[in-house]
PASEBA-1860 file (N, C-alpha, C; in nm, 3 decimals):
! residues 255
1> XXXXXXXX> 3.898/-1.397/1.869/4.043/-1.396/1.880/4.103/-1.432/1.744 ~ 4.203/-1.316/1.709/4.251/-1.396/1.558/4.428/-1.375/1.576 ~ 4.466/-1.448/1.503/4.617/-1.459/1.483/4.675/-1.451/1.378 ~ 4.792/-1.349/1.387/4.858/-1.275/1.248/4.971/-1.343/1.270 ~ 5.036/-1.352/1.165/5.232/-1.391/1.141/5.263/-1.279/1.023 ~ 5.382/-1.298/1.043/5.450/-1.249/0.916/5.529/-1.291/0.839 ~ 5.528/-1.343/0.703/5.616/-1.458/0.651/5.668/-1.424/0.553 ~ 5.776/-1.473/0.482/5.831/-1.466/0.350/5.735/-1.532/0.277
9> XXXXXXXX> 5.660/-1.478/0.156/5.587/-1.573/0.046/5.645/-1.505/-0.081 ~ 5.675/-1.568/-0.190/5.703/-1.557/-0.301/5.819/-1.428/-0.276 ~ 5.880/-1.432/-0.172/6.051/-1.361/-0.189/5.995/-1.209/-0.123 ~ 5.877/-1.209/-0.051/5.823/-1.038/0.038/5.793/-1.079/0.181 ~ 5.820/-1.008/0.254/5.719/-1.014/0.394/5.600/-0.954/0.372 ~ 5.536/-1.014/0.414/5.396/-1.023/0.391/5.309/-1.045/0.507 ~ 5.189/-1.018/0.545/5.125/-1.028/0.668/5.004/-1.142/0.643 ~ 5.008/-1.231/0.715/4.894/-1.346/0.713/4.835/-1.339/0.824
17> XXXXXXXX> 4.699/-1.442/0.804/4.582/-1.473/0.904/4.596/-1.641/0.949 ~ 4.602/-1.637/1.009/4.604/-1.792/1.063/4.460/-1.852/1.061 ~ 4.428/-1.922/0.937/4.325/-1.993/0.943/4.349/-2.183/0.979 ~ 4.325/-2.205/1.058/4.364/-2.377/1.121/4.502/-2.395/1.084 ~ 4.547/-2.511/1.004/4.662/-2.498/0.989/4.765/-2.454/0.877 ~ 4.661/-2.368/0.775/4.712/-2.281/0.698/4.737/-2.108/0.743 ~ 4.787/-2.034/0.670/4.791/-1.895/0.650/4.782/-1.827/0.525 ~ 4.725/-1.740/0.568/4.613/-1.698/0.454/4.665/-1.552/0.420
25> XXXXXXXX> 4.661/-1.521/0.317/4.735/-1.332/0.309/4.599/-1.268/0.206 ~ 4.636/-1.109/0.249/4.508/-1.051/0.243/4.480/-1.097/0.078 ~ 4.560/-1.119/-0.015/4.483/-1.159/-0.122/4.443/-1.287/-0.129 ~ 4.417/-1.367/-0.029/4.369/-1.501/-0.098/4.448/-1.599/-0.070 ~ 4.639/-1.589/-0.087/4.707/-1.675/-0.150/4.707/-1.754/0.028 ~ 4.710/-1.916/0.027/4.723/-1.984/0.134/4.835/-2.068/0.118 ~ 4.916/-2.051/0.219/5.033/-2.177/0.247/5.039/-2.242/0.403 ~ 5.117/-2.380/0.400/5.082/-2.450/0.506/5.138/-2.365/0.602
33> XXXXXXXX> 5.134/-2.368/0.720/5.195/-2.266/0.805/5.306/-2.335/0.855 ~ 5.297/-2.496/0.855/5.430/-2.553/0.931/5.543/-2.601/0.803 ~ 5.516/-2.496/0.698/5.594/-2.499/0.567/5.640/-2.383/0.539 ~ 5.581/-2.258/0.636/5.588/-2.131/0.577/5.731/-2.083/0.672 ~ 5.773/-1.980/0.619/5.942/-1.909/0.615/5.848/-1.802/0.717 ~ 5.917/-1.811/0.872/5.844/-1.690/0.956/5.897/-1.574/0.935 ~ 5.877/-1.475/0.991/5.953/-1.359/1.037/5.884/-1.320/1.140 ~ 5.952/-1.243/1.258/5.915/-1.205/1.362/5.780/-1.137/1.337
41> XXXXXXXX> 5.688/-1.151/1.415/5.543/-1.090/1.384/5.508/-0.960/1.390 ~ 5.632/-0.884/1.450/5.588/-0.754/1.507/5.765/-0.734/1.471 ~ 5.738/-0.587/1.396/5.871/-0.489/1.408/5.920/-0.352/1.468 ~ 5.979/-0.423/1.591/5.989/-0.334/1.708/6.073/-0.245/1.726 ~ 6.064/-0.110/1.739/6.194/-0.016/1.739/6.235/-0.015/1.884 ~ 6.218/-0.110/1.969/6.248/-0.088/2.144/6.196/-0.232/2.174 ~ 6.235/-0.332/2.270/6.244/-0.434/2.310/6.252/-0.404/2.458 ~ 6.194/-0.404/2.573/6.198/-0.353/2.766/6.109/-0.472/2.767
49> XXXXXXXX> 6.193/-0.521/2.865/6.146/-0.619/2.957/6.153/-0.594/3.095 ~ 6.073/-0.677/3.195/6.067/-0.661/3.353/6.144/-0.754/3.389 ~ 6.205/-0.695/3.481/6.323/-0.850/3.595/6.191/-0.925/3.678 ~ 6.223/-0.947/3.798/6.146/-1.014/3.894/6.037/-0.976/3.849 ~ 5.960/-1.113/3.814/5.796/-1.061/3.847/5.667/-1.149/3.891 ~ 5.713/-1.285/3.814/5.670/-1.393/3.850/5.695/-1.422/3.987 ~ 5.584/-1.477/4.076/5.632/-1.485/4.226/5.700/-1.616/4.249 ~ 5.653/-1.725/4.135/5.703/-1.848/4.165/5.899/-1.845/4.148
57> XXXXXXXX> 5.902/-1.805/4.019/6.039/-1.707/4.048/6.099/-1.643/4.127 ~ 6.036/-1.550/4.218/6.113/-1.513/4.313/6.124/-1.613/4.469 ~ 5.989/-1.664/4.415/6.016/-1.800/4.523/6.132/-1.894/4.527 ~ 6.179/-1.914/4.367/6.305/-2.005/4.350/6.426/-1.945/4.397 ~ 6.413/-1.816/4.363/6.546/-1.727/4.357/6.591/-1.727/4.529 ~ 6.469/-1.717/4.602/6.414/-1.666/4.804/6.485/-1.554/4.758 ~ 6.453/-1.503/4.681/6.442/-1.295/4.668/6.348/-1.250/4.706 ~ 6.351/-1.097/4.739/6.224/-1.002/4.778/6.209/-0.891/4.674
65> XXXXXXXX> 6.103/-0.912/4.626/6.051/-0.791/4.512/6.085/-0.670/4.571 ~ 6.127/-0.612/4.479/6.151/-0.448/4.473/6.007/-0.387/4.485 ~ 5.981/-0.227/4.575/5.826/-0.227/4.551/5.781/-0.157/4.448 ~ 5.856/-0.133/4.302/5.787/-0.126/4.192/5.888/-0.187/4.084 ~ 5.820/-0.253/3.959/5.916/-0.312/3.885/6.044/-0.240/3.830 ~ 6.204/-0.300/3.779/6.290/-0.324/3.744/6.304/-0.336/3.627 ~ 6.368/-0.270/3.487/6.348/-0.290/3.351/6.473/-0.305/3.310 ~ 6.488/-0.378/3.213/6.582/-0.368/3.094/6.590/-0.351/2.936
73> XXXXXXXX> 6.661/-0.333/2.836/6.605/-0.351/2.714/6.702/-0.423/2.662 ~ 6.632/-0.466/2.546/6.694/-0.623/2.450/6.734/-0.511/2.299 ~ 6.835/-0.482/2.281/6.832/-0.403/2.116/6.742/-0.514/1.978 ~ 6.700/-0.428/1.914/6.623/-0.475/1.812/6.745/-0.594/1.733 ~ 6.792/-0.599/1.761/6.897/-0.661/1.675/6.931/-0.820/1.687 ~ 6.881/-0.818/1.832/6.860/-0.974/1.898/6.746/-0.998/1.858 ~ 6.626/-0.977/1.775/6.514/-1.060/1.749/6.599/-1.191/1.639 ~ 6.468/-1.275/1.643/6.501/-1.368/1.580/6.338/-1.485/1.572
81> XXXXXXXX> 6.332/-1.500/1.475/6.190/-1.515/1.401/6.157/-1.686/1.459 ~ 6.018/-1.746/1.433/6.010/-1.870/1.514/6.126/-1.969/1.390 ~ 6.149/-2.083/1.426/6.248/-2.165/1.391/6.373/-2.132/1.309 ~ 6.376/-2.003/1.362/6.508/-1.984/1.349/6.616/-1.990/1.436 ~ 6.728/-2.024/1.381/6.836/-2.073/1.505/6.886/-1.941/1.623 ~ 6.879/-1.976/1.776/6.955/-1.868/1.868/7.090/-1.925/1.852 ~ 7.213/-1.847/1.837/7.326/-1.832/1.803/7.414/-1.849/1.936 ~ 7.456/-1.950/1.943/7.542/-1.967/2.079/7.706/-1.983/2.099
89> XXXXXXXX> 7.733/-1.820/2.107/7.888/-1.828/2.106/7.984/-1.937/2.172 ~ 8.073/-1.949/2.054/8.170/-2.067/2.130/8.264/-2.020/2.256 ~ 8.268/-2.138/2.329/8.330/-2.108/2.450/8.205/-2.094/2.572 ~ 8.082/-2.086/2.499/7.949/-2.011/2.601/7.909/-2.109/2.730 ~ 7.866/-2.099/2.806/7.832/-2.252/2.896/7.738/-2.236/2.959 ~ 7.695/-2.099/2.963/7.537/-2.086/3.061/7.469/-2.015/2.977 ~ 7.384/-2.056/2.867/7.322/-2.023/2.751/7.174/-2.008/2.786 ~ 7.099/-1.943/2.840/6.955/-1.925/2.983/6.847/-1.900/2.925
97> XXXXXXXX> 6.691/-1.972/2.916/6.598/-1.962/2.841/6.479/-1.949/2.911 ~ 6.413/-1.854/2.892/6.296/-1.782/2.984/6.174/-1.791/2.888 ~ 6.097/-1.846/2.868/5.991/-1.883/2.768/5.897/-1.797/2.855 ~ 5.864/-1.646/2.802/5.726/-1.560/2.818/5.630/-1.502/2.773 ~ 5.549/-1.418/2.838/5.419/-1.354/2.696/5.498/-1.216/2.678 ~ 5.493/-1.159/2.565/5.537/-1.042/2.519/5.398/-0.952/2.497 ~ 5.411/-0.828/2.590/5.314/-0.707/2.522/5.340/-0.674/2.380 ~ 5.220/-0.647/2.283/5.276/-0.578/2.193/5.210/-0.456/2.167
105> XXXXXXXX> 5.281/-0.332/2.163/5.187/-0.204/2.204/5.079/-0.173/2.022 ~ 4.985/-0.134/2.031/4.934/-0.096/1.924/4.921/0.046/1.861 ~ 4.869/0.112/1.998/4.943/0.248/1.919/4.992/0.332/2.012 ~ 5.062/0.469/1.984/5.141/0.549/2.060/5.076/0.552/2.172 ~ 5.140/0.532/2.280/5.150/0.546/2.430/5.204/0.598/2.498 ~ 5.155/0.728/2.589/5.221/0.794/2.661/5.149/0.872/2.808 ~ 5.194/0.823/2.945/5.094/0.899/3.005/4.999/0.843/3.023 ~ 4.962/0.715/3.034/4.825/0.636/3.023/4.759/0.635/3.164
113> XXXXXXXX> 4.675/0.606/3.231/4.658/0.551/3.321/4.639/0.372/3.337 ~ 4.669/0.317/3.433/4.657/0.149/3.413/4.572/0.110/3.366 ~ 4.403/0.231/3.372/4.306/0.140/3.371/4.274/0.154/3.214 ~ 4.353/0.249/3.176/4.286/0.240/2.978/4.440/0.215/2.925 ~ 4.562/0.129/2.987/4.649/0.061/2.922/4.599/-0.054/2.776 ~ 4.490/-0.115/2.864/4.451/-0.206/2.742/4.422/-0.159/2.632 ~ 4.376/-0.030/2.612/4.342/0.010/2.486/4.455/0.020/2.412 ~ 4.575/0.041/2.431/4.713/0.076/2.363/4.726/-0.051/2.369
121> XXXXXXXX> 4.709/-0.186/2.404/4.786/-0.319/2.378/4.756/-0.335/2.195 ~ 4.789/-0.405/2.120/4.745/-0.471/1.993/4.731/-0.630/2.022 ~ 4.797/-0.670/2.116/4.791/-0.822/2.068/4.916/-0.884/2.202 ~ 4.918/-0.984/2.209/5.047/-1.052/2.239/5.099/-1.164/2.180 ~ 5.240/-1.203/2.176/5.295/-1.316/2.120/5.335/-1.379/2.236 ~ 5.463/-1.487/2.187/5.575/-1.571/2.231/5.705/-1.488/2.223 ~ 5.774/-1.514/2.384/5.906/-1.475/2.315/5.944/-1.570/2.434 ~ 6.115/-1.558/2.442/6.211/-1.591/2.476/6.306/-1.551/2.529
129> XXXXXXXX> 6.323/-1.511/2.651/6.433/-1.412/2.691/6.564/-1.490/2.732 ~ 6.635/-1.523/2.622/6.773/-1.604/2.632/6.875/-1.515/2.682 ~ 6.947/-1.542/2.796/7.032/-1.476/2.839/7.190/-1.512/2.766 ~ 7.313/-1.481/2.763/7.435/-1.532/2.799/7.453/-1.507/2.927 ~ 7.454/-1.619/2.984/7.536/-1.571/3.073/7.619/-1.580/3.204 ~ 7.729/-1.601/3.073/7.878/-1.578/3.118/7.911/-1.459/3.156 ~ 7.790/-1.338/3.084/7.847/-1.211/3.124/7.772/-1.154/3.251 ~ 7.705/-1.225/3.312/7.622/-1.188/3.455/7.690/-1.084/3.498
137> XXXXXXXX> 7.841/-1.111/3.532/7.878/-1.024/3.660/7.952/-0.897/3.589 ~ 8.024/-0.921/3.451/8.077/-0.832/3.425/7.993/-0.704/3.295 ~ 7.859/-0.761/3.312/7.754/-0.686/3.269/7.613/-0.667/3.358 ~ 7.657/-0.680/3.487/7.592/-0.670/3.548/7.482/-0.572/3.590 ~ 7.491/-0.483/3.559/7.443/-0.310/3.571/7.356/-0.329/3.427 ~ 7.370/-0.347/3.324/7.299/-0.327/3.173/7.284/-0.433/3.149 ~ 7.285/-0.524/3.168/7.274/-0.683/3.150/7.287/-0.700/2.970 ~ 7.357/-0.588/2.959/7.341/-0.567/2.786/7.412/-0.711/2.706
145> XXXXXXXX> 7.476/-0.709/2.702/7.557/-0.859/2.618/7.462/-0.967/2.694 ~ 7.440/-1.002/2.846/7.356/-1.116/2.882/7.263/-1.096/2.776 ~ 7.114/-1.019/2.805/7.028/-1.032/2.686/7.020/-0.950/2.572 ~ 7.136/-0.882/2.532/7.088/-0.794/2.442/7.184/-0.848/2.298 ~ 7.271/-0.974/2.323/7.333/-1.040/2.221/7.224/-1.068/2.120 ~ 7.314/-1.093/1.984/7.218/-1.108/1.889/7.175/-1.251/1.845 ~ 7.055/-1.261/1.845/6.970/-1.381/1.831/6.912/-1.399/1.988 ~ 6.915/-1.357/2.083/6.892/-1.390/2.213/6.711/-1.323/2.239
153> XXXXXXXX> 6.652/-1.302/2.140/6.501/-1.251/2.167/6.422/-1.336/2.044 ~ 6.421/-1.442/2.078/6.298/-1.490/1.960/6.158/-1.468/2.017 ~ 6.075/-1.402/1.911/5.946/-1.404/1.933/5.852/-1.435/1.821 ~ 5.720/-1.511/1.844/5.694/-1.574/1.761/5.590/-1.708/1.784 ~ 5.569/-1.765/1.681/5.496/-1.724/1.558/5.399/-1.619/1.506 ~ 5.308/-1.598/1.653/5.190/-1.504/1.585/5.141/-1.402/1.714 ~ 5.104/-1.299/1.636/5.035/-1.215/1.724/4.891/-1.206/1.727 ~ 4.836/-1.245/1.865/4.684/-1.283/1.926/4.650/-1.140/1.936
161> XXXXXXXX> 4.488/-1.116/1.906/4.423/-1.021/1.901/4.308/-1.101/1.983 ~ 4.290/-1.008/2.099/4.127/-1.040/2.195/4.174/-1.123/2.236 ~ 4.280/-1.178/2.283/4.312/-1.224/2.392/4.337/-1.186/2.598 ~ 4.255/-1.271/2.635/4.235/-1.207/2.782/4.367/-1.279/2.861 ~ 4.477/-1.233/2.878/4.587/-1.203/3.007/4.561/-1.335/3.121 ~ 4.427/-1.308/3.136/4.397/-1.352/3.308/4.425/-1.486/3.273 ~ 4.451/-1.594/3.403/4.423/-1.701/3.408/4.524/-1.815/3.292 ~ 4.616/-1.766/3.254/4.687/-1.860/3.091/4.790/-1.956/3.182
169> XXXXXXXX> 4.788/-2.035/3.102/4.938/-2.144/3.180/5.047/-2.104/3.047 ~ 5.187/-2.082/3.114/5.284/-2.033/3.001/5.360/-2.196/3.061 ~ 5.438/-2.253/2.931/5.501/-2.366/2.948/5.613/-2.305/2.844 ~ 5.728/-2.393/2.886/5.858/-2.376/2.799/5.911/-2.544/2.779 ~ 5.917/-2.610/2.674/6.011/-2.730/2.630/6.131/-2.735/2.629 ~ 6.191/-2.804/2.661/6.342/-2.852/2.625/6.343/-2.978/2.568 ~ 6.375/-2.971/2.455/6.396/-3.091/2.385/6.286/-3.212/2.408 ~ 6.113/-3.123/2.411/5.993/-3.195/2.410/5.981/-3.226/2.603
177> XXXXXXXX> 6.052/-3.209/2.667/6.075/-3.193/2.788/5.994/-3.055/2.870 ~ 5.898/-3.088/2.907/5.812/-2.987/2.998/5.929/-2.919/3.087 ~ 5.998/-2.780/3.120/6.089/-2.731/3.148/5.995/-2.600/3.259 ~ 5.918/-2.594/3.198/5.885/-2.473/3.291/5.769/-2.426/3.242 ~ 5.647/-2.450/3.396/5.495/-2.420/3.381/5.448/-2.338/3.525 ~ 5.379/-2.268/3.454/5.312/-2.163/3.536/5.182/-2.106/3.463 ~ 5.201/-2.023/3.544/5.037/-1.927/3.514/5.052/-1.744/3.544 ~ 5.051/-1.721/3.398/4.990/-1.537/3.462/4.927/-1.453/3.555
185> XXXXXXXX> 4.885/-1.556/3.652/4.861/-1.547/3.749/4.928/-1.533/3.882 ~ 5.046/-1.530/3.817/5.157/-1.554/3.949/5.191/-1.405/3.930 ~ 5.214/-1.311/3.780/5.266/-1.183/3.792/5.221/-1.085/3.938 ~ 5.308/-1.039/3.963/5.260/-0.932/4.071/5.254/-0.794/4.006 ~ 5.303/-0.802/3.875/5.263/-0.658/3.803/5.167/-0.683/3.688 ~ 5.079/-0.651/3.665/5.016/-0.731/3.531/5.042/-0.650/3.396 ~ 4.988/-0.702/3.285/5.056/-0.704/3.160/4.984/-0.476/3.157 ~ 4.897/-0.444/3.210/4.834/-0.351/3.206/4.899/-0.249/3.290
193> XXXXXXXX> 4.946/-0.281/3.417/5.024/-0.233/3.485/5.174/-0.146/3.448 ~ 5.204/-0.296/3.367/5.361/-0.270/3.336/5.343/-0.128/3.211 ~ 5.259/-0.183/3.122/5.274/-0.090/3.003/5.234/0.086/3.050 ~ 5.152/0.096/3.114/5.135/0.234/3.239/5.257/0.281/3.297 ~ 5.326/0.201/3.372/5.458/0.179/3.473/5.544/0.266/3.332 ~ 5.543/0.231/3.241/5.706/0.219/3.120/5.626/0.398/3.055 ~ 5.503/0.366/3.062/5.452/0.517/2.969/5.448/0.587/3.083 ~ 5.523/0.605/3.136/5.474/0.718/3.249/5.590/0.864/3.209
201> XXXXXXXX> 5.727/0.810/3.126/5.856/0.842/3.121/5.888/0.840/2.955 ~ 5.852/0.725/2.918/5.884/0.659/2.786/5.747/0.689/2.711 ~ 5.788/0.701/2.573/5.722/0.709/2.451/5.706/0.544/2.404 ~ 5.555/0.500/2.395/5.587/0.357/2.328/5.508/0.360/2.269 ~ 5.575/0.341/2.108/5.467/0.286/1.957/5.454/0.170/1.943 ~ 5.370/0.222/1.848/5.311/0.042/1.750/5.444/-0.051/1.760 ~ 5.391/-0.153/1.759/5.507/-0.305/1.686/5.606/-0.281/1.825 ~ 5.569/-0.182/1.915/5.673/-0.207/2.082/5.633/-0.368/2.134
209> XXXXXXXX> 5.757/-0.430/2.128/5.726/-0.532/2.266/5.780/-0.541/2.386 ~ 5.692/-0.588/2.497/5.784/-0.594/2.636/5.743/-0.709/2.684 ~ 5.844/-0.834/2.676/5.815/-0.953/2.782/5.786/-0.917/2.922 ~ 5.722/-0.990/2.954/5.669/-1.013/3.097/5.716/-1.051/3.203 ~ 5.842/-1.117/3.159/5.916/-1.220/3.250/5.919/-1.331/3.308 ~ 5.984/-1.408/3.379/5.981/-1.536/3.345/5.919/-1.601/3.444 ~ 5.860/-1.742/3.484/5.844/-1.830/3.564/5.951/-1.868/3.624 ~ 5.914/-1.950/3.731/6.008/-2.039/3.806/6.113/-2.131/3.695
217> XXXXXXXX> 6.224/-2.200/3.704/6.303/-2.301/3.644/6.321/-2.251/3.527 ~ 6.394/-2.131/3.497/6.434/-2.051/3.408/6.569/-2.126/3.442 ~ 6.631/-2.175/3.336/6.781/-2.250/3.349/6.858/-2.230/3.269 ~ 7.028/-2.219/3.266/7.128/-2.201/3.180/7.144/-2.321/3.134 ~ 7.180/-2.359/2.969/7.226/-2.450/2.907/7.334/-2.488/2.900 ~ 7.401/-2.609/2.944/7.548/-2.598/2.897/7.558/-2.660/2.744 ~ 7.470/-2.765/2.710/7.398/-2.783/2.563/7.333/-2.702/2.489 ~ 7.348/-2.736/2.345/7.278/-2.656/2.257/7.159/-2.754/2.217
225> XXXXXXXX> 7.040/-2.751/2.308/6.895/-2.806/2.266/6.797/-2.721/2.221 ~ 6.669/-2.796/2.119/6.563/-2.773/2.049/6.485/-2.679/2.145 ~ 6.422/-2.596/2.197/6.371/-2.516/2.298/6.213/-2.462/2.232 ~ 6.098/-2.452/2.304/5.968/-2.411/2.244/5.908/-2.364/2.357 ~ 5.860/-2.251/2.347/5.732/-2.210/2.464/5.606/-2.158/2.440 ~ 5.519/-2.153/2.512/5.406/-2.158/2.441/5.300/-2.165/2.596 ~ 5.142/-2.093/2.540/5.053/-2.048/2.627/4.943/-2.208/2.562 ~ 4.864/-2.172/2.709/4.779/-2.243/2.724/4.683/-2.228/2.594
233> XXXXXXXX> 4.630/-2.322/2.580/4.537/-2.336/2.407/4.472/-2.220/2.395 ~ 4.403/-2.169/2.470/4.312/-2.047/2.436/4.391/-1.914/2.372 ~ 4.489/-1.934/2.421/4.587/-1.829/2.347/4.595/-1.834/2.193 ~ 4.612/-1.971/2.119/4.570/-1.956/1.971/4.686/-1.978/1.958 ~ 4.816/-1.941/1.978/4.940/-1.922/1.890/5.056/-2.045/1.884 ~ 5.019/-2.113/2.014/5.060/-2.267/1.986/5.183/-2.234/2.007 ~ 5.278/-2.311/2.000/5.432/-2.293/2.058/5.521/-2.236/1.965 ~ 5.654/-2.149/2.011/5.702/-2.072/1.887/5.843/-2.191/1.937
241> XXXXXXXX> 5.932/-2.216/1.818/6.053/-2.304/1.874/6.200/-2.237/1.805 ~ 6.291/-2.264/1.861/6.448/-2.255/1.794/6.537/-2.327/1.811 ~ 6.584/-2.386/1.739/6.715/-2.466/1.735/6.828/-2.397/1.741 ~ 6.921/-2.441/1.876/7.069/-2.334/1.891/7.170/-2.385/1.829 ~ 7.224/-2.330/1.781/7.363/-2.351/1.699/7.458/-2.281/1.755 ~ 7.605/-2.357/1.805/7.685/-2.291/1.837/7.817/-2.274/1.709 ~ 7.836/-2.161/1.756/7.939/-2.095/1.674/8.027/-1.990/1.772 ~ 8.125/-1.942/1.657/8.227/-1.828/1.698/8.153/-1.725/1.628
249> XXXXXXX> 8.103/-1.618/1.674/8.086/-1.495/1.567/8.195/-1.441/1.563 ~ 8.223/-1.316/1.429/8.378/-1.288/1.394/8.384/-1.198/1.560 ~ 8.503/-1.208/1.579/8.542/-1.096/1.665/8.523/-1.081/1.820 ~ 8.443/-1.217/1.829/8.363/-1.239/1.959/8.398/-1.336/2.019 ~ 8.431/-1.338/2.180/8.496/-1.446/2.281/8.440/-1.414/2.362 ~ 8.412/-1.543/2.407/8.365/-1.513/2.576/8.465/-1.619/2.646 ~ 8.536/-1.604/2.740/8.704/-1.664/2.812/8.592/-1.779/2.883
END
């Protein structure tokens, strides 16, 4: 199992290896990693995620699964790299943080069957499916402004190679606060499934990601707190985090 990032070094993005607690780039050069300038690990021209999928989730919700999954997409424009700040419009009050595993496709996909999906995976990360939302009802249909605002998709730090799906505990922090734990084991669609499900219609390349969706105690913020999620150790990638900052962006209100 190995783990890539992508970082600013000497003023380039650049692609590193995660050796312990350095990162390493293909020439040699090593910096600390909890010193290094991230950038999102993967550059995605399409962002689809699944609604309901986790059962412990739909247990919270006492919803009934649809009998095949539900999608949305996040525009590329909401990524946002590990410790970098999610942007929380002023006026905002239900600011919603879903700490999950993200597919990341490796190469063109189309037409697959479920059972040779894995071969098209590259890897998975960390992401974050931060909602607004204030706009639930009046974006209800596209949920576009809920998750498709900008800064509302951090993913991050690194992308796992030979990592096995089955069996992981996904946890999310709040302010060092255990917020939300589960297991991939609860999906009723699995990570192999979904990417089959989306290529059946859709074209999906390299550097594609699609969260998985969330666990149980997925919650709106009315605070702007420190937030981190992160897979069970075997995963390698250790917790990705962001600090929210609220602001006005120009031009932007939410009543």
């Amino acid at each position: 199992m190995t783990e890539y990032r992508r970082i600013l070094l000497d003023g380039a993005a650049v692609e590193v290896r995660r050796d312990g607690d350095d990162l390493v780039a293909g020439d040699g050069r090593r910096v600390s990693a909890a010193g290094a300038v991230h950038l999102p690990p993967v550059t995605p021209t399409k962002i689809i995620a699944v609604h309901l999928n986790h059962l412990s989730r739909v247990a919270e919700f006492g919803a009934k699964l649809p009998p095949a999954p539900t999608y949305f997409t996040k525009p590329v424009s909401a990524l946002v790299a590990h410790g970098g700040a999610v942007v929380r419009p002023a006026n905002c009050r239900y600011l919603n943080y879903e700490g999950e595993v993200a597919i990341v496709i490796g190469r063109t996909c189309r037409g697959v069957p479920e059972a040779q999906a894995g071969e098209y995976i590259a890897g998975y990360t960390i992401a974050n499916d931060f909602g607004l939302h204030d706009f639930r009802d009046t974006d209800a249909g596209s949920m576009l402004r809920v998750k498709g605002s900008d800064t509302m998709a951090p993913l991050g730090p690194g992308l796992v190679t030979g990592w096995d799906f089955h069996g992981k505990r996904l946890r999310t922090y709040v302010n060092g606060r255990l917020a939300q734990d589960g297991s991939t084991d609860e999906m009723k669609w699995d990570m192999h499934y979904l990417v089959a499900d989306i290529a059946r219609t859709i074209t999906l390349g390299p550097g594609r990601s699609r969260p998985s969706s969330a666990r149980s105690r997925a919650r709106a913020r009315r605070s702007s707190p420190r937030l981190s999620a992160g897979t069970g150790s075997s995963a390698g990638s250790g917790r990705r985090s962001a600090p929210h900052r609220s602001r006005q962006p120009p031009g932007h209100h939410i009543p």
